[in-house]
N, C-alpha and C positions, 0 to 999 in steps of 0.2 A: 148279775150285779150283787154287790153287798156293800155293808159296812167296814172300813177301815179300821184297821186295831188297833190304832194308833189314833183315829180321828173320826168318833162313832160318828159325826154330823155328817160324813164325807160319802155318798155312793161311791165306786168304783167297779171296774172289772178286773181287776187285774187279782188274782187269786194264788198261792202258795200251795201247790198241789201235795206238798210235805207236810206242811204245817195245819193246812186246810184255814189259812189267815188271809184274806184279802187286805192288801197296803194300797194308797191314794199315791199320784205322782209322786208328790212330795218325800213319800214315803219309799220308794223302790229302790230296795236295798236288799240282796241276798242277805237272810240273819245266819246261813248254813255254807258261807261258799268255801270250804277247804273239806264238806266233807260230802262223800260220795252220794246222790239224788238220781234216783234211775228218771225222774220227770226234767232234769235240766236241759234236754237237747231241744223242747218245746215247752218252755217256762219262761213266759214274757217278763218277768221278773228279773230275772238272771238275764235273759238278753237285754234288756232296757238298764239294768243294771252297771252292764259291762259296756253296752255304748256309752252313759254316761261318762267312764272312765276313761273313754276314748276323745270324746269328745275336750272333756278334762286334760287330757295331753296333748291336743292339738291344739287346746288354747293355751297350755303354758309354752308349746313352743314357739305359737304365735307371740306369746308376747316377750320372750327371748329373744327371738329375732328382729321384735320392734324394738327391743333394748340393744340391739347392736350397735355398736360407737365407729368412726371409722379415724385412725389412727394416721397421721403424715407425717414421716421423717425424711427432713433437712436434713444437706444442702440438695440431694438428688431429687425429693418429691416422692417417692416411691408412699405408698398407701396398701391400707389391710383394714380387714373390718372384722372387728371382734366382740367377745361378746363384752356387755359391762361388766365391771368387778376385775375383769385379768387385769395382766401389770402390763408393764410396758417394754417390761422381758420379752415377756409371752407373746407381746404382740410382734415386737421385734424378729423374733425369731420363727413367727408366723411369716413377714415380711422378706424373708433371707436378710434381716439387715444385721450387719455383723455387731454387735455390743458387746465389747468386753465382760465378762461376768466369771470371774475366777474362782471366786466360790461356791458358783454351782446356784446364785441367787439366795442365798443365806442373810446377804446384807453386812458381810463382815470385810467385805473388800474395796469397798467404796470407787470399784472402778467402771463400773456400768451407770457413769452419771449421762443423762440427755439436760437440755436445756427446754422448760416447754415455753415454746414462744405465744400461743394462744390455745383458750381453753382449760378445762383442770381435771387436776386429777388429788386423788387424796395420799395422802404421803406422811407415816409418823416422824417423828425428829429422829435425827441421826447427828450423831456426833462426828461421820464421816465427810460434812459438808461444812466448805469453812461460811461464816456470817459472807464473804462476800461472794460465795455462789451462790446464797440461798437468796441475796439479795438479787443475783441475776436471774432467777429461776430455775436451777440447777435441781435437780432431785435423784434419787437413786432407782433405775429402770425396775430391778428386782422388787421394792419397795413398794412401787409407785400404782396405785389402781385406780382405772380407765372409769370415769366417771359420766363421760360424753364425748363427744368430737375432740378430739385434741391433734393440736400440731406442736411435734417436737424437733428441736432442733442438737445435733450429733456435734459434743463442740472440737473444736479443733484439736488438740489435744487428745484426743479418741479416734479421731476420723484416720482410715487406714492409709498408708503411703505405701510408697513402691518399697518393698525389701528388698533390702542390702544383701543380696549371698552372692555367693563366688560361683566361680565355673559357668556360667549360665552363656550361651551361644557357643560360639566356634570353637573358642578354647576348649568345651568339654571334647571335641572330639580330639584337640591335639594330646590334653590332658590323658586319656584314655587308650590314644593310639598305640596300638601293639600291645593290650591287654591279653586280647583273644585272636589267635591265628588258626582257629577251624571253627566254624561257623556252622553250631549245631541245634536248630530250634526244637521246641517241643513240636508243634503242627508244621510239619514240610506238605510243601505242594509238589508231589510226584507226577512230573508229567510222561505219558505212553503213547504208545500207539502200537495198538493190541491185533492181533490174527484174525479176520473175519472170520464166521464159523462155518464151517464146509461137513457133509455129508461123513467125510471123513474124523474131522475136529468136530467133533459135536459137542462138547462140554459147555456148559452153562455160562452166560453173562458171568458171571459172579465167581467161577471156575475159574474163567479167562480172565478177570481182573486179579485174580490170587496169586494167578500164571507169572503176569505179566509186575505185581508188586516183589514178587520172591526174586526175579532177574534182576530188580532195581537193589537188592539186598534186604528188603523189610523181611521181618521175620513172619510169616503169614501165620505159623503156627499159633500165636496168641493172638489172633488179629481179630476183634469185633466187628461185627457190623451190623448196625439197626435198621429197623424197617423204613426209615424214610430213605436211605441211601438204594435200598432193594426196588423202591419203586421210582426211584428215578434212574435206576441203572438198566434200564430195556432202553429209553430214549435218547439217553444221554449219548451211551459208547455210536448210538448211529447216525446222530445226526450231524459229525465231522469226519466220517466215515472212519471211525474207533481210533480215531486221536481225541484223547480225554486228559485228564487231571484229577488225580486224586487227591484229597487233603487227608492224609494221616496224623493221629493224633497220637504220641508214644510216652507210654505211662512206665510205671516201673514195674506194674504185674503184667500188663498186656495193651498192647493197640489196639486202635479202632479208627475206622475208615469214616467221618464224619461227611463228607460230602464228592460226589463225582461230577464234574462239569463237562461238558465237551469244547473242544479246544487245548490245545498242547503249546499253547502261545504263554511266553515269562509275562506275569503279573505283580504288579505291586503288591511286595510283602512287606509290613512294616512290623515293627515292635514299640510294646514300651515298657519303661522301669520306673516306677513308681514307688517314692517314698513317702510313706506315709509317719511324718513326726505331730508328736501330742501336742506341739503350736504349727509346726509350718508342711505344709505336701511339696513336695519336688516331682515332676512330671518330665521325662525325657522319651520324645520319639524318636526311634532309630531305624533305620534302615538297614530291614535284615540279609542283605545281599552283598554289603561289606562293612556294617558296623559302624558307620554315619549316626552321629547323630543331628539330625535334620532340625529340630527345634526342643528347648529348656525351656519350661515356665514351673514356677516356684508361687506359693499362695498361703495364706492364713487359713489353716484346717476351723472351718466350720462349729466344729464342735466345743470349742474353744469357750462358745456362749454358754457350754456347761458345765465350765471349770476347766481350769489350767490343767489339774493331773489328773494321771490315771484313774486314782481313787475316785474322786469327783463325778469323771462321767461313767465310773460302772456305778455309784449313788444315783445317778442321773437314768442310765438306762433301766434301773431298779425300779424308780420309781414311774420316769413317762416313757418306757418299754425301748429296747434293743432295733427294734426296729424305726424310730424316729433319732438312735445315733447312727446310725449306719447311712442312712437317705444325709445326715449333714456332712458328713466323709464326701459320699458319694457325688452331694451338690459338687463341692470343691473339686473333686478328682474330677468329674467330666467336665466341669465348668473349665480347668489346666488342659484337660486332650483335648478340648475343643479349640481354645488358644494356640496350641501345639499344632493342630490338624489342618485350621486356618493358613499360618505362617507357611506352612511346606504345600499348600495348595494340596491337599492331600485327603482322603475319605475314610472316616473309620470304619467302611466296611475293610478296607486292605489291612487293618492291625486283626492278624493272629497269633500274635505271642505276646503274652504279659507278664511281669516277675513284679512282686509286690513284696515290699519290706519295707518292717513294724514293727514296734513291738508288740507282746502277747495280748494285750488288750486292743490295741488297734486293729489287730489281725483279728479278732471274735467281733467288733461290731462292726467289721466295713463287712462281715460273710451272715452278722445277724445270729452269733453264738450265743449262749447265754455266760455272759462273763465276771455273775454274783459270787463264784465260788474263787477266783482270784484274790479276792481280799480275805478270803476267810480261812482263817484256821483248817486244816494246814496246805492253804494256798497252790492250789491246783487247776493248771487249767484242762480246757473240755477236751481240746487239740493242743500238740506240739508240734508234730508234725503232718501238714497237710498235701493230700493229694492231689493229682490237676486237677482243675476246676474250669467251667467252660464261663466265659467274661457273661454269658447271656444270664447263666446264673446268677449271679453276683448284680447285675445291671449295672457295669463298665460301657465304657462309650467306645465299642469297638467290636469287629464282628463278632454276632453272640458266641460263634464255635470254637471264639478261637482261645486258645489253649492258656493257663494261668497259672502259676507259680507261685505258692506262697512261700517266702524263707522259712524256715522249722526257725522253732526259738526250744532252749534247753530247760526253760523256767517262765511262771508266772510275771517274775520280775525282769527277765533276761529272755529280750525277743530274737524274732527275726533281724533286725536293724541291727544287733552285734552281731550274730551270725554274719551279718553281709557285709561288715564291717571289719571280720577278722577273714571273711574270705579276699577281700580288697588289701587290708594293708599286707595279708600272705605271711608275719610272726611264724603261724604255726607250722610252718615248713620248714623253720631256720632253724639253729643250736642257740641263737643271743636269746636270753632269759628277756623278756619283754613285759612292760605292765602298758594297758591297754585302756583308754578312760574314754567313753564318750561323754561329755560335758551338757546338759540340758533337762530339763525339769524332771526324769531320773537319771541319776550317774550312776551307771554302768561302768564296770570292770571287771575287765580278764588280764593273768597274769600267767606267762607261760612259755613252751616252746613246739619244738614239733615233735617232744617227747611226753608232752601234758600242759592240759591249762585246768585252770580256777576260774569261774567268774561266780559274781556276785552284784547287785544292786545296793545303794544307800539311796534315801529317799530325799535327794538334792532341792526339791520342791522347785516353785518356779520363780525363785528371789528373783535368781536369775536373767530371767527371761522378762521382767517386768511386773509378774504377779505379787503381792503384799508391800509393793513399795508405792507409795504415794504420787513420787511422781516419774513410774519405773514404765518403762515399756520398750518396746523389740528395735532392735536395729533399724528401724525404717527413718524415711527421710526427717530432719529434726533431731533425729536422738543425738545426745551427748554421749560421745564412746571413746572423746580421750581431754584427759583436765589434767592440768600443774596448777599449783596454789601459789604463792608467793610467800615465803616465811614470813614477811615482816608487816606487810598491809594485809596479809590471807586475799588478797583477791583471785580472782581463779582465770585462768584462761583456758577459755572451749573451744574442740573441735568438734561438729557434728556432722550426722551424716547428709551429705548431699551440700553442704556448708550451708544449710537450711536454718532459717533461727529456731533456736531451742524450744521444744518441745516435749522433753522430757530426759532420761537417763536410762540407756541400755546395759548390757552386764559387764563386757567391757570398759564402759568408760564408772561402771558403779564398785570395779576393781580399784584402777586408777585410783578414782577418787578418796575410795579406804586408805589405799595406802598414801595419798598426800594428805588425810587428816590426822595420819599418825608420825608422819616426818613432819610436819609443821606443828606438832604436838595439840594440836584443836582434839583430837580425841586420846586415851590412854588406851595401855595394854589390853582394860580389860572391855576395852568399847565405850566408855563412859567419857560424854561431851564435857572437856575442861570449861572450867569459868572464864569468858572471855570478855570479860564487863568492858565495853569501852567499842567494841569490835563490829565494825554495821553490820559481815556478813555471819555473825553466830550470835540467833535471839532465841527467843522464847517462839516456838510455834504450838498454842494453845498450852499446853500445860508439860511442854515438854522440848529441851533445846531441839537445833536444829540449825543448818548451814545452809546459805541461800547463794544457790547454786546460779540465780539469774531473776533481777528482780524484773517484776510486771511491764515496764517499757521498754524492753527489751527480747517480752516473746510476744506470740500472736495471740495468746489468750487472754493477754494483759491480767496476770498472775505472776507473782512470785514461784518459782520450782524451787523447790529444799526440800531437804535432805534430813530427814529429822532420825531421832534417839533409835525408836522404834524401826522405821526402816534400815539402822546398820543393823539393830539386835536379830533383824529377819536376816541379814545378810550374814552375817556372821554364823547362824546358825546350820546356812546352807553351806559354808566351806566348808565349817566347822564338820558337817557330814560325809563330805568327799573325802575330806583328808583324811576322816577315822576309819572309813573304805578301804582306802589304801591300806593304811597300817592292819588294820584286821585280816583283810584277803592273804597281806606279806604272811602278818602273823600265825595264820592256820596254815601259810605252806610253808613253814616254820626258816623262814628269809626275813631280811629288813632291805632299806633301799640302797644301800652299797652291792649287793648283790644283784640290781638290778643294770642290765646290761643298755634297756632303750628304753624311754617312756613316751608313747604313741598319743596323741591328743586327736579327736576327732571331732566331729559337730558343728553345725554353724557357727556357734557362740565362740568355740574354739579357734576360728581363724584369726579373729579381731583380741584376743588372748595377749597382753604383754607379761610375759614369761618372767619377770622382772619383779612387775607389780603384783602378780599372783602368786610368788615364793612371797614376797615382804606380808601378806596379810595372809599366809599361812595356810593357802588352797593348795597348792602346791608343794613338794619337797626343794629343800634345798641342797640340792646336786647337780653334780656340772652339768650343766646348762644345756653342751650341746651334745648331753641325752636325749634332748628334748626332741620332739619330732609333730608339724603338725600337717596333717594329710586328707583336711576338707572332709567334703561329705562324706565319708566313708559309707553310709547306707545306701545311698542310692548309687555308688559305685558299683561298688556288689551287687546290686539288682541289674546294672547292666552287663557285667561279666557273665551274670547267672543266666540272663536272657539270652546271650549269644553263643551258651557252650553246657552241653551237656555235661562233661565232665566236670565243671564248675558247679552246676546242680549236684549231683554226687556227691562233690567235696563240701558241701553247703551242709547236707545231710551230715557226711561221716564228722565234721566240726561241732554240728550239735550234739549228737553221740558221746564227743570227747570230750565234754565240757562237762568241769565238776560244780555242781552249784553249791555255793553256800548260801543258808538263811540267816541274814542278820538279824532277824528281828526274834529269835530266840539266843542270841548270842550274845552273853554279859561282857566277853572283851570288847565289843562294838560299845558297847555304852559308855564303856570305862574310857574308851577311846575318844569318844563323839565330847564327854566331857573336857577331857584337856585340851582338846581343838578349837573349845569353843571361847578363846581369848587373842589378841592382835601379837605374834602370828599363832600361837603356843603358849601351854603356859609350860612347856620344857623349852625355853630357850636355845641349848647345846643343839638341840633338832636345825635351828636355823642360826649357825653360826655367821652368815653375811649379815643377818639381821641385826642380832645382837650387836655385832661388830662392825658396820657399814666401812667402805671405804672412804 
């Protein structure tokens, strides 16, 4: 016992064999702990020390854990329990509940609003909520931090509907029928029946199965095989008395023998092709025995919650890791094959072939790449071209062995998805000089023939698609996707999808609409809302005009939808990009559009496209018409051609090899361009002679 040195009054035992200091409870505290004590492995000090520390961390997570809030989003009821302080993002997307959040929760997009119906939360002012949401209790998810229980409500106008896309059942098969006429998978199931081994034959299991793969044609020579197949290959060949099944897997360096079964009886082989876009997945399962496809489901990609584009969510995966973008991909893609799997009565253990097309950035976080160096100077990715891949890998919802395809892309900004896009429409096989666009939050183009192409990206953003427009959102049921204005009263007549009441305004109908506020002359050349004093449907929306596309008693959210200043100025700036696309990609393959022989339109957005009102507002060139050509999903077209035909694979590869990339984003003509485009339709007139000149 002694005295404390810290507290002469105090006896204690507790002694510093270093210091020769005895401390009081009070007191026990290492004065030395980062520096080496040959007495610390039996120094009550230092132990009683570090259990305090411990004890200290199980009471802050205890009271963490008592601080946890439990979160309810309306209309479904789904529930998450989170800590206090996160937002309502975070919780959301702890929940899988889908919230619009386009800019990656920045707060600059004001589209990840909830309603909270009880409870609170803390929320600073935004200028993104008009007085009469905040009077509803409208607040911004990103914003908004979980202060207790809260129940929030998803308002109508946000909550997800069926999407409008094309091809979806039977038609895709008649669509696609007679694409592919030899049916060549990556995993065949070779089935045998092999020589029992005699005194004579005596060569080994695995002899005889090489025997008997070479007579079927495999190349045995480069043929793998691991040890899980070696020890189930003594049981397997005997217990059908050596009628087996082998599943071979054929790569472009060498094969491998992935699993031997017994039994020589046809089993269900399925496929799928799988498109993966930066708003929507398209999932098709096929039947790989004559190229069926069995069921189509199509869904809002997940990731969606952390920004509309590319850039967004490699920020996104930068900051809360590559591996929780990949798991939101992934929800959607197996949440799609499981819908798919269902409808055909059918088991994902029977899919062993998958082809997946995407672009560059989609393709690195559904495989978990690191995809930071994409955006960065001078913009590279990790992979271009990828090798099979086994689905167990990746965690696809389909046997793990079975075999996986990713399209090669030529560039950072130029994925898989034009690859499998230029393999579908077939241009590069032909002599007609082609320019190739796929339309969606990046635009993409190749321009070319079967003697050379060009491709290049412009960075189209997601005007488009719904993102930076107020009251912008995706073809799904409710959207407005096609309006005539009236010259004399401007009143507007809507069609929307599903003849649902308005909900909002998709890119098609946010086409339309430009160009009937520039024939009814409500806006000018240069985008700028004329003075229409007098006029109910063009006021003042806060500090800036705007067109009121459908007032409050007449949608379901009992709001006014318009169309304001700032929403064309975003629109305008995204043709304004495509179109300087075009002319730059002519321009460096030293062409203009007279020389272009066909111009290929692909993409969802694409279909619903009036070719009319997209030359008048200057997205489009203006040239004869029926250049025009438009040819649906083109990406996951491709990925089915690609799934049923080895050849098709090959030619997928030697297409990206061929492709020359241009960067515009060091390119002064691209700016010079991007500039004049960015007026109603042009600010060179002579470019859009029908325009200038209407009939």
């Amino acid at each position: 016992m002694g005295k404390c040195v810290n507290h002469p009054d105090r006896e204690t035992p507790y002694l510093c064999m270093k210091h020769q200091t005895y401390l009081c409870e009070e007191c026990l505290e290492c004065k030395d702990p980062k520096i080496y004590c040959k007495h610390r492995s039996a120094c009550p000090i230092w132990f009683m020390s570090k259990r305090k520390e411990n004890w200290d961390a199980e009471d802050k997570n205890a009271a963490t854990a008592a601080a946890d809030c439990t979160v309810t989003f309306q209309p479904d009821g789904q529930t998450v329990s989170v800590p206090a302080g996160s937002t309502l993002l975070e919780a959301a997307q702890a929940a899988d509940v889908h919230v619009n959040a386009s800019c990656n929760g920045k707060g600059s997009c004001g589209k990840c609003k909830l309603v909270v119906a009880s409870g609170a939360v803390e929320s600073p002012p935004t200028p993104l909520l008009t007085d009469a949401e905040k009077k509803k209790g409208y607040v911004l998810a990103c914003q908004s931090r979980i202060t207790g229980d809260v129940s929030v409500q998803i308002p109508e106008e946000a909550l997800q509907k069926k999407l409008k896309i094309a091809g979806m059942g039977q038609a895709v098969t008649e669509q696609l029928s007679g694409m592919v006429t030899e049916i060549d998978p990556m995993l065949k199931q070779v089935p045998l029946t092999l020589a029992p081994p005699t005194l004579e034959d005596s060569v080994s299991d695995l002899d005889r199965l090489n025997r008997g793969l070479k007579k079927e044609g495999c190349d045995v020579n480069r043929m793998n095989v691991g040890i899980k197949v070696m020890r189930q290959l003594a049981e397997a060949v005997r217990q059908d008395n050596w009628n087996i099944t082998a599943s071979v897997i054929r790569r472009k360096c060498a094969n491998e023998i992935l699993e031997v079964r017994p039994g020589n009886g046809a089993q269900p082989s399925l496929g799928l092709a799988i498109d993966i876009g930066t708003t929507t997945i398209v999932v098709y399962l096929v039947d790989m025995t004559d190229g069926r496809v069995l069921a189509a489901t199509a869904g809002h990609n997940r990731q969606a919650d952390c920004g509309d584009d590319v850039i967004n969510r490699i920020v996104c995966a930068e900051k809360n890791g590559v591996k929780k973008l990949s798991r939101m991909a992934l929800a959607t893609i197996n949440s799609l094959i499981g819908e798919a799997l269902d409808s055909a009565g059918a088991k994902a253990d029977a899919v062993r072939n998958v082809v997946v097309s995407g672009n560059t950035t989609m393709a690195h976080l559904l495989l978990q790449i690191e995809p930071r160096y994409i955006r960065r100077d001078p913009y590279i990715p990790t992979v271009s071209e990828f090798p099979i891949l086994k689905a167990g890998e990746i965690g696809l919802k389909a046997n793990p062995m079975g075999a996986v395809f990713i399209m090669p892309g030529p560039a950072s900004y130029v994925g898989g998805d034009i690859v499998s896009g230029v393999l579908y429409t077939g241009f590069h096989r032909e002599d007609l000089t082609t320019l190739f666009i796929d339309i969606g939050t990046n635009g993409e183009i190749v321009i070319g023939n079967r003697e050379w192409m060009m491709t290049a990206a412009c960075s189209a953003g997601p005007a488009f698609e719904g993102g930076g427009i107020r009251w912008g959102m995706r073809a799904e049921e409710g959207a407005i996707e096609k309006i005539t204005i009236d010259p004399h009263s401007l009143e507007p007549t809507l069609s929307t999808v599903g003849d649902a009441p308005a909900r909002g305004i998709c890119g098609s109908g946010m086409i339309d609409l430009i160009a009937e506020l520039m024939r009814t002359g409500i806006v000018d050349r240069s985008g700028r809302f004329v003075d229409m004093a007098g006029k109910r449907r063009v006021r003042q929306q806060g500090d800036e005009p705007a067109y009121v596309l459908a007032f409050a008693d007449e949608t379901p959210m009992e709001e006014d939808i318009v169309f304001t200043a700032s929403d064309l100025k975003n629109l305008i700036y995204s043709k304004g990009a495509v179109y300087a696309g075009f002319t730059t990609l002519l321009g460096e393959a030293g062409m203009n559009f007279s020389m272009v022989d066909r111009i290929i339109i692909t993409g969802g957005f694409g279909q619903y496209l009036n070719i009319e009102r997209a030359v008048a507002i200057g997205l489009l060139p203006d040239i004869d018409r029926a250049k025009f050509n438009y040819m649906g999903n083109s990406s996951i077209a491709g990925a089915y051609m690609a799934l049923l035909s080895g050849q098709y694979r090959q030619e997928a590869r030697e297409i990206c090899n061929t492709m020359t990339y241009v960067d515009f984003s060091s390119n002064p003509r691209y700016m010079d361009e991007f500039t004049s485009a960015c007026f109603l339709p042009h600010t060179d007139l002579n470019a859009f002679p029908s325009v200038a000149t209407p009939n």
